[in-house]
Residue, then its C-alpha position, 0 to 999 in steps of 0.5 A: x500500500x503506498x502512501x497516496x493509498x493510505x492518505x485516500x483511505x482517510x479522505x471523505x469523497x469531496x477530499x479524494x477529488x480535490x486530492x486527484x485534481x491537484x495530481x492532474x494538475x501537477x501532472x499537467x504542470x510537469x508536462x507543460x514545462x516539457x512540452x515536447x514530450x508528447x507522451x507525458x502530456x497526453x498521459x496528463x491529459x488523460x487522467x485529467x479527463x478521468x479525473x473529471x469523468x469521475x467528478x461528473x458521475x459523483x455529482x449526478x449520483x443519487x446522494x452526492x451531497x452537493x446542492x444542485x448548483x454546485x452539481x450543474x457547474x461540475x457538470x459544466x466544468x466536465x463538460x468543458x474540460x472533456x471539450x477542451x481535450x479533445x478538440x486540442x489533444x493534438x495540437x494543445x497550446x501552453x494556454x489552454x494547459x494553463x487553463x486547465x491547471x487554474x480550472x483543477x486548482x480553483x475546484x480542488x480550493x472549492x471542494x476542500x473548503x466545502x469538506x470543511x464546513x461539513 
């Protein structure tokens, strides 16, 4: 078991997904500053997707907890980030990772201080 599976198994769902988007978001991070190892950047891109794939089902679930605000903007948010990737896989600009970076960040940020206040 490592360590990130250790952490997990101590972590309420909305703490497991901002925990996976700050991975997507380092793993983007990592792969914009070398760039032209298109291998890195499509395996970042990849599991940014799943990452957010994963977010869209929990927020549509029946007992997700989340208001339906929140619900709608995730699934918005889902829905852009899967939109992005594949219009852009193969030629995604510095830019648009930078985007998806702040997009993780900012709802990693969000999901954590709602955990908070639960």
């Amino acid at each position: 078991m490592t360590a990130t599976d250790m952490a997990n198994d101590q972590l309420n769902v909305p703490e497991e997904q901002a925990f996976a988007l700050s991975r997507a978001a380092i793993l983007l991070d990592q792969a914009r500053q070398n760039f032209s190892d298109r291998n890195a950047l499509g395996a970042a891109l990849n599991e940014n997707l799943e990452t957010w794939v994963v977010i869209k089902t929990i927020a549509e679930g029946p007992g997700s907890g989340f208001s339906e605000t929140v619900k709608q903007n995730l699934v918005r948010l889902s829905n852009f980030v899967a939109d992005i990737t594949f219009k852009s896989a193969d030629d995604i600009s510095e830019q648009t990772i930078d985007t998806l970076i702040n997009v993780n960040l900012q709802i990693s940020e969000g999901l954590l201080e709602g955990a908070g206040r639960n």
